[in-house]
C-alpha positions as CSV (number, residue, x, y, z in Angstrom):
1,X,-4.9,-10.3,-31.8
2,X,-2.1,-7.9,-31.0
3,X,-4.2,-6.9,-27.8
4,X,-3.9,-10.3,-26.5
5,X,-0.5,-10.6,-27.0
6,X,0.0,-7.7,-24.8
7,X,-2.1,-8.9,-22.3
8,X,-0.2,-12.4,-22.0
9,X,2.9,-10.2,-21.8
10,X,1.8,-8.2,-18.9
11,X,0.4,-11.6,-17.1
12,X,4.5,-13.2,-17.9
13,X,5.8,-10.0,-16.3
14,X,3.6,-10.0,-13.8
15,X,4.4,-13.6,-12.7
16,X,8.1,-12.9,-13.2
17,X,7.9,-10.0,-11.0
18,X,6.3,-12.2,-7.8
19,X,9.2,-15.1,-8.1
20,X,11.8,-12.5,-8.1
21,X,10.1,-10.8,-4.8
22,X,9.5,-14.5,-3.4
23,X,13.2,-14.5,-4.2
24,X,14.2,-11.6,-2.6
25,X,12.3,-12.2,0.5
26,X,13.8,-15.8,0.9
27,X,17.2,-13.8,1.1
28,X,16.3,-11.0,3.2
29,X,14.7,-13.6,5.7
30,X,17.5,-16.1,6.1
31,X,20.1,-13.5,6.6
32,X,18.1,-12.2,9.4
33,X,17.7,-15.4,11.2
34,X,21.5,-15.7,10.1
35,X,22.7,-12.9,12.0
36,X,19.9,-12.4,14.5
37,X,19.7,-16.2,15.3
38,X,15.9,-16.2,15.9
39,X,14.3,-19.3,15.9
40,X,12.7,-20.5,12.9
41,X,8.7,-20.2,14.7
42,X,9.7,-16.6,15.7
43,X,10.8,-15.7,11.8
44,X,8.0,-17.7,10.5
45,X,5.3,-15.6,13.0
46,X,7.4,-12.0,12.0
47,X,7.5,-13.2,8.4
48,X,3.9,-14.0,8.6
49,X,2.8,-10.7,10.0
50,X,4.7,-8.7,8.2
51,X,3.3,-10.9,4.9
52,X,-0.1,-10.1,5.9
53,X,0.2,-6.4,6.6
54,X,1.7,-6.4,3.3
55,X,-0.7,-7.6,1.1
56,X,-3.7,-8.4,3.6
57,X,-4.4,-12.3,2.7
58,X,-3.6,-14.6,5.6
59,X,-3.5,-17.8,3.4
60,X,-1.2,-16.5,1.1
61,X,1.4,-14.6,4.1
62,X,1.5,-18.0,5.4
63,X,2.2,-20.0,2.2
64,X,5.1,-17.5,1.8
65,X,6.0,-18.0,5.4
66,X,6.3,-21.6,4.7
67,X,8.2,-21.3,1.6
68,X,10.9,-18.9,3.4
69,X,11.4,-21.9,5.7
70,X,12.9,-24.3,3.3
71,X,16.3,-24.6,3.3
72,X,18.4,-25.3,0.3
């Protein structure tokens, strides 16, 4: 039992982890088209290929492309 409750731990931390980089990247990406005043199609194609190199899964560099574009 105790093993399993490690193992949901890790999975929590895990998932906590990825919102706080989603997070972080959200910043990062609207200060640069802030202060670089880039259209959002050029920071969603740099976001996206910078994403991809990152991690190497085009659906998901585009989802967080996507995501960076909403506007709060």
């Amino acid at each position: 039992m105790s093993m399993m409750t490690v193992s949901t731990n890790a999975f929590d931390d895990l998932k906590d982890d990825q919102a706080l980089k989603l997070a972080a990247e959200y910043l990062v990406d609207n200060e640069v088209q802030r202060l670089t005043k880039i259209s959002a199609l050029e920071l969603f194609l740099a976001s996206t290929a910078v994403n991809y190199m990152d991690d190497k899964d085009l659906t998901n560099a585009v989802v967080k492309s996507l995501v960076y574009q909403i506007k709060f």
